[in-house]
C-alpha positions as CSV (number, residue, x, y, z in Angstrom):
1,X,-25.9,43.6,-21.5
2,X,-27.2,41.8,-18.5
3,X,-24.7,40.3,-16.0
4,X,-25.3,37.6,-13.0
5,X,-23.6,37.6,-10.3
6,X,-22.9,34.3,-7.8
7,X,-24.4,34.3,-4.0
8,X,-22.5,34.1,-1.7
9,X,-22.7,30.7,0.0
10,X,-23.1,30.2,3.6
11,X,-20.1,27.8,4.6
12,X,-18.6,26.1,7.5
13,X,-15.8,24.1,8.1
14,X,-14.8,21.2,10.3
15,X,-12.2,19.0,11.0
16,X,-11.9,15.9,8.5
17,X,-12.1,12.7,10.3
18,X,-9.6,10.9,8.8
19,X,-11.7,7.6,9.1
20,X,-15.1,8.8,8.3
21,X,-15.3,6.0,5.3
22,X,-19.0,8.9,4.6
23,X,-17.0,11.7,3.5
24,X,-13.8,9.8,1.9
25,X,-15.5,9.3,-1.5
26,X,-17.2,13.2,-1.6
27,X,-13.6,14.4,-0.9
28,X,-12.4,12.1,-3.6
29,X,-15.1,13.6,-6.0
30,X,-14.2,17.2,-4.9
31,X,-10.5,17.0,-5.7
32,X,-11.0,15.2,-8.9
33,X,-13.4,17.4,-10.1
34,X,-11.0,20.6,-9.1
35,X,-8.3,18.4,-11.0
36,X,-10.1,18.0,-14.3
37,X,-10.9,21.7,-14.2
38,X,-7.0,23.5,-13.2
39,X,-4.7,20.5,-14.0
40,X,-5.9,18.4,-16.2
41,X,-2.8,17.5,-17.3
42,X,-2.1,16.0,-13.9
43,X,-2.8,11.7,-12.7
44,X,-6.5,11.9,-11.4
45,X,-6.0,11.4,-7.4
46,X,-6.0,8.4,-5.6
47,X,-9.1,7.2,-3.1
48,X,-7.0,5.2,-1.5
49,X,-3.6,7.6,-1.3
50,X,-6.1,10.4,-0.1
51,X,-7.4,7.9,2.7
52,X,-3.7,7.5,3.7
53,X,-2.9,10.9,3.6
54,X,-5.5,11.9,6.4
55,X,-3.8,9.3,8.0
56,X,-0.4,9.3,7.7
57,X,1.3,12.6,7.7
58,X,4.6,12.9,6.2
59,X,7.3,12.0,8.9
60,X,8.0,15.1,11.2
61,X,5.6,16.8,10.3
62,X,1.4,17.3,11.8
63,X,-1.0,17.5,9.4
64,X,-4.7,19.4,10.4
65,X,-7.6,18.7,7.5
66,X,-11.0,20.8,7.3
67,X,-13.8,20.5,4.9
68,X,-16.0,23.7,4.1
69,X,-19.8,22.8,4.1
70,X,-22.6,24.1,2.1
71,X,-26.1,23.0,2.1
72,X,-24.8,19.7,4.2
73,X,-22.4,19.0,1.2
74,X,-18.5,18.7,1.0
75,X,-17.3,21.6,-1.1
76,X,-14.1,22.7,0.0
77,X,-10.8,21.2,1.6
78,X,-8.0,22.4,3.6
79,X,-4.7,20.8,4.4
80,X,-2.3,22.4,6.9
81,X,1.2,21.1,7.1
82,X,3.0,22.1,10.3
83,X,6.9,21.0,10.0
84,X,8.7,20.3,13.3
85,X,11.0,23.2,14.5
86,X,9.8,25.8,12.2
87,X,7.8,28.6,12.7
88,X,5.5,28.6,9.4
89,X,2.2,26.9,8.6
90,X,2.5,25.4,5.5
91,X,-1.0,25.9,3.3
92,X,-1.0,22.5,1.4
93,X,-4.1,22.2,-0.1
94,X,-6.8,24.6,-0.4
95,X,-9.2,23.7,-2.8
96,X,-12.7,24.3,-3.7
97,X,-15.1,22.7,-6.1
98,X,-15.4,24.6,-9.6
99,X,-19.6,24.6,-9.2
100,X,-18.9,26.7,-6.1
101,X,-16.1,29.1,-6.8
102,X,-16.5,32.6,-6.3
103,X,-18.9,32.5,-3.8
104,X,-16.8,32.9,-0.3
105,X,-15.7,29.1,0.4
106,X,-12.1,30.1,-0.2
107,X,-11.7,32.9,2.0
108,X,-13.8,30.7,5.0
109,X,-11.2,28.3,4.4
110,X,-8.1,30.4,4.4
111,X,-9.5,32.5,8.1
112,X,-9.7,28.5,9.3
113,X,-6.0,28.4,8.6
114,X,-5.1,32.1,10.1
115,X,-6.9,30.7,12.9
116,X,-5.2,27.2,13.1
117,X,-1.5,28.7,12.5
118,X,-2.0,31.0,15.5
119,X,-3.6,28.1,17.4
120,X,-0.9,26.1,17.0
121,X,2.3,29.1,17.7
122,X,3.4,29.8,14.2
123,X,4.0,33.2,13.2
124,X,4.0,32.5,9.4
125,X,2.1,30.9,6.5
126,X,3.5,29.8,3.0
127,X,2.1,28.4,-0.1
128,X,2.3,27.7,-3.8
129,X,1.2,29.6,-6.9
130,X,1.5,28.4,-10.2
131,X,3.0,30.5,-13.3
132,X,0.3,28.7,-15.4
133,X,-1.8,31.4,-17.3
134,X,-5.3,30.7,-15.7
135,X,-5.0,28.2,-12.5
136,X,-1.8,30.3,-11.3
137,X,-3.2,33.3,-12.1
138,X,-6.6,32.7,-10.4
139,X,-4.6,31.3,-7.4
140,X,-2.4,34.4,-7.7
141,X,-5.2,36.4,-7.4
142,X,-7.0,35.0,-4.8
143,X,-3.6,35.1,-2.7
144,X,-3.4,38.6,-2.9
145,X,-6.8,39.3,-1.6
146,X,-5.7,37.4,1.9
147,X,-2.7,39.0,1.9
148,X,-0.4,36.8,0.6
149,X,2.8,38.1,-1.1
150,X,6.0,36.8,-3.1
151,X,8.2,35.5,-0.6
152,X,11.7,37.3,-1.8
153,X,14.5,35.1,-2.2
154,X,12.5,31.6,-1.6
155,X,12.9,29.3,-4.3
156,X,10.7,28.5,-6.6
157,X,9.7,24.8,-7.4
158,X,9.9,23.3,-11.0
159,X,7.3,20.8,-12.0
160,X,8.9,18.7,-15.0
161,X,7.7,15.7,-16.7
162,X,9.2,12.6,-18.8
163,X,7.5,11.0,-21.4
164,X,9.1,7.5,-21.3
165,X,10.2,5.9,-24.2
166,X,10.6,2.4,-23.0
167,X,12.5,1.3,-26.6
168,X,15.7,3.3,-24.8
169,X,15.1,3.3,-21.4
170,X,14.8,-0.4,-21.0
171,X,18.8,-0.7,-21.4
172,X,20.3,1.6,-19.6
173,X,23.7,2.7,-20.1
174,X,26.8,0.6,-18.3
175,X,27.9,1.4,-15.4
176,X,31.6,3.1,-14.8
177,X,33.7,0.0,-13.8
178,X,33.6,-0.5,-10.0
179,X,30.1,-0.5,-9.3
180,X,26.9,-2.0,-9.4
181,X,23.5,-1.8,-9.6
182,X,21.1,-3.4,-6.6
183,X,17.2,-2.9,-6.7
184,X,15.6,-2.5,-3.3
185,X,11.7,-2.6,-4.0
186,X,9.3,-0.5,-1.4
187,X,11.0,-1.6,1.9
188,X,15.0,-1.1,2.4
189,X,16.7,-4.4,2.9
190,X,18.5,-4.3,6.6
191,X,21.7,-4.2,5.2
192,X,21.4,-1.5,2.6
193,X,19.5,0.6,5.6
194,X,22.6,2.2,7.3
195,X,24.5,3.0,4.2
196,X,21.2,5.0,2.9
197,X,20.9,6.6,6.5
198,X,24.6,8.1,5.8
199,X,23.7,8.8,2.1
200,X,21.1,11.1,3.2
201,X,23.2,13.1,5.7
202,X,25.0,14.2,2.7
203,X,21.7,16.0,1.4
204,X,21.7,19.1,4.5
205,X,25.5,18.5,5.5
206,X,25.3,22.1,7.5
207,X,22.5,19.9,9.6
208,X,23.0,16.4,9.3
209,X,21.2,14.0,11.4
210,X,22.2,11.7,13.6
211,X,22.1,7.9,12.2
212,X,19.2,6.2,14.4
213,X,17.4,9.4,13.8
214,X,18.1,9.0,9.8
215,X,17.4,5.2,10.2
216,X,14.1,6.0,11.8
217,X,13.1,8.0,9.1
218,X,13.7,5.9,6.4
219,X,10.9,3.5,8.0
220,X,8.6,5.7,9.0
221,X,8.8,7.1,5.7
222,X,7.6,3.4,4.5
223,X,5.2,3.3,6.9
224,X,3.8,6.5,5.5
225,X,3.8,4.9,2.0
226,X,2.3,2.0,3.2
227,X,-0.5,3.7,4.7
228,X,-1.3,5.7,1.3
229,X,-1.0,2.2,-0.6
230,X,1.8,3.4,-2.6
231,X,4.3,1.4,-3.6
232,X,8.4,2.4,-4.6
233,X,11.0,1.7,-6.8
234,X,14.6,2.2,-5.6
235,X,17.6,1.6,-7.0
236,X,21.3,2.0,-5.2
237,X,24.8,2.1,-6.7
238,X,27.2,0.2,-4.7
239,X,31.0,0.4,-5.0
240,X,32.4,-3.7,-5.4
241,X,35.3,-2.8,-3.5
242,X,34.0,-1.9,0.0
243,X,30.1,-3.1,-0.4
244,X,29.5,0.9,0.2
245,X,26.1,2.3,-1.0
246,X,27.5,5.4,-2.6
247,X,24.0,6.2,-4.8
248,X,20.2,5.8,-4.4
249,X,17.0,7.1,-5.8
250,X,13.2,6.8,-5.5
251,X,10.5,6.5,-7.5
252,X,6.9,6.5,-5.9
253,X,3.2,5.0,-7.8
254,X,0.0,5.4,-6.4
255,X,-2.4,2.5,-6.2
256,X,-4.9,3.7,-8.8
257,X,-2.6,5.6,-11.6
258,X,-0.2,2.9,-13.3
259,X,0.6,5.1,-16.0
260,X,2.4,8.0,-13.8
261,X,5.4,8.1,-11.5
262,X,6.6,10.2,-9.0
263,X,10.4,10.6,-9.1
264,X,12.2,11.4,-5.4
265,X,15.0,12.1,-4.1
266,X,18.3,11.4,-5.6
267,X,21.8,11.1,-3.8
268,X,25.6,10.5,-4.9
269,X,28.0,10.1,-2.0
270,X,30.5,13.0,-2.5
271,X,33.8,11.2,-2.8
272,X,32.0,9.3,-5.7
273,X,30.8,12.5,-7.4
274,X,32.2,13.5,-11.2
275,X,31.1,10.2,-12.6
276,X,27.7,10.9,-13.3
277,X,26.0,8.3,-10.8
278,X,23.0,10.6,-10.4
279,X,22.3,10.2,-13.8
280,X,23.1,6.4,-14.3
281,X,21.2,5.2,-10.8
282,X,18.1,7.5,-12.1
283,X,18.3,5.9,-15.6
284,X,18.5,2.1,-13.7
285,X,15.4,2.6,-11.7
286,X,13.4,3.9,-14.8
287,X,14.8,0.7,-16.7
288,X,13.6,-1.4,-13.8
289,X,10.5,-0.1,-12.9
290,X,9.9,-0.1,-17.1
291,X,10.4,-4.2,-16.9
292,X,7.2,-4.7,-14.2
293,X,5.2,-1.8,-15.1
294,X,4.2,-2.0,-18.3
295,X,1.4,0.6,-18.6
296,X,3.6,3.5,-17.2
297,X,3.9,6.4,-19.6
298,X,5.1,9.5,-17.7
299,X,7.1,11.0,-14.4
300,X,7.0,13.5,-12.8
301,X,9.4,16.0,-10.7
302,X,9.4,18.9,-8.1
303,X,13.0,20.9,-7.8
304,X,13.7,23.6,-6.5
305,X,14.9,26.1,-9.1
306,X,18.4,26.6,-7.5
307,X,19.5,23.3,-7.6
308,X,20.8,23.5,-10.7
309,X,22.8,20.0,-10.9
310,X,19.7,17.9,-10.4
311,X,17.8,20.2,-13.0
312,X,20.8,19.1,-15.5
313,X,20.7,15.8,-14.6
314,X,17.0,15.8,-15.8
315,X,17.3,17.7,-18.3
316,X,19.6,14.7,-19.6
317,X,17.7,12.5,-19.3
318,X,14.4,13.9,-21.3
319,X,12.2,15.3,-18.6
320,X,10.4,19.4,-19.7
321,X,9.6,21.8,-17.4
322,X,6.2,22.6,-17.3
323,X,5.2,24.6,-14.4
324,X,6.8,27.1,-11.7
325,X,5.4,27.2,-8.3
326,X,6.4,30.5,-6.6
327,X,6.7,30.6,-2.3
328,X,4.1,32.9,-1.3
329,X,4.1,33.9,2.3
330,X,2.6,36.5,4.9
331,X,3.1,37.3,8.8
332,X,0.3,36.4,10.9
């Protein structure tokens, strides 16, 4: 039985311009294809959220972006994610296009990142490897051979997914007497802003951050969706009495995909815990977002696996697991 075997293929990488309008639609054709081929179960991406993710970096963080070459053509991409006052490089996307797989791109990329982590004072790297039976265990594979391992005691994310039924989630259940719903569209309203700043303290209370810090971040984190062309739905449980925001969660749609969400975060003040508010605020912003888009069909999650309150929260609401993503890590 003969066999063939691929050659391997002379690549070189660069940095990605972020504004090079050339090279935005190749990249766009890259990561689609890569999509259709490991997750097709997954909204194609965005041209226009991929524009704005060269360009806007999630607040405090640094993003670096490098395209492996061959033959003049785009055929590989690498996004590095370096979070302020850590000491790990964050591999983010490493991706190369099914036609050239197998032939070397991969492993140019990932030196590029050994290279950039130590460039830039880090001592460690970290990614994510699917449990799925083929992507995750390609990606699994391929991790090994750089010298990737498990990181022990990291936790794992869970990728679930809700298939809306908008004949029930249209009306969502009544709220426990003493509160009420408000709907705060892409951009906070001023005088909702503080209350969220303090809501999200509650989220790392052995680190919380100062208000004008947590108010800052809150905008730039609109300015960041902005930039990718996304747009949010957000929803807030106020208590009548004081005027309080005591609840909030976040949906997120890209420009090009009306038929998926993204669900966020999700936060119930603790004095106003034990009345399930994490479930009722989530079920309000599905019923609202189902009133103006009419062709959404699905959302989407990432949890981490120990947090098992939001996992029964979702659970509750109808949304499956589907997928595991494993920390990987290694020294450099």
């Amino acid at each position: 039985m003969s066999t063939t075997r691929q050659v391997v293929a002379t690549a070189t990488t660069r940095p990605v311009d972020p504004y090079a309008e050339d090279l935005l639609d190749p990249l766009h054709d890259l990561l689609l294809a890569a999509m259709r081929t490991d997750t097709p179960d997954e909204p194609e991406p965005c041209a226009l959220d991929l524009a704005g993710a060269l360009r806007f970096p999630w607040p405090g963080t640094t993003g670096e972006d490098f395209v492996a070459l061959c033959e003049g053509r785009p055929v590989g991409l690498l996004r590095l994610v370096f979070t302020d006052g850590t000491d790990a490089c964050q591999i983010d996307t490493l991706v190369v296009h099914p036609a050239w797989r197998g032939r070397g791109v991969g492993g140019v990329l990932y030196a590029r990142a050994v290279e950039r982590t130590r460039a830039n004072n880090r001592t460690r790297m970290t990614g994510r490897v699917p449990d799925t039976p083929v992507t995750g265990a390609r990606q699994a594979a391929f991790a090994t051979a750089m010298g990737l391992r498990p990181a022990p005691g990291a936790a794992a994310l869970v990728r679930s997914r809700l298939p809306l039924d908008a004949a029930t989630l249209r009306f969502p259940q009544d709220l426990p007497h003493g509160y009420r719903a408000v709907h705060l569209g892409s951009a906070l309203p001023e005088p909702h802003l503080e209350g969220l700043a303090a809501l999200e303290s509650f989220l790392n209370p052995s680190s919380p951050v100062p208000a004008h810090l947590a108010v800052a971040r809150i905008r730039a984190m609109e300015t960041m969706r902005a930039g990718r062309q996304r747009h949010a739905w957000q929803t807030g449980l106020v208590a009548c009495r004081t005027g309080q925001l005591v609840a909030w969660t976040s949906m997120t749609m890209t420009h090009s995909c009306p038929t998926h969400a993204l669900q966020g975060t999700t936060v119930v003040h603790p004095a106003h815990r034990g009345r399930h508010l994490g479930l009722l605020v989530k079920r309000h912003n599905l019923a609202h977002a189902l009133r103006h888009e009419r062709l959404l069909r699905r959302v989407d999650t990432l949890n981490a696996d120990d947090n098992r309150h939001m996992i029964r929260i979702n659970d509750a609401l109808g949304f499956e697991a589907v997928e595991r993503r494993a920390a990987w890590s290694m020294t450099v």
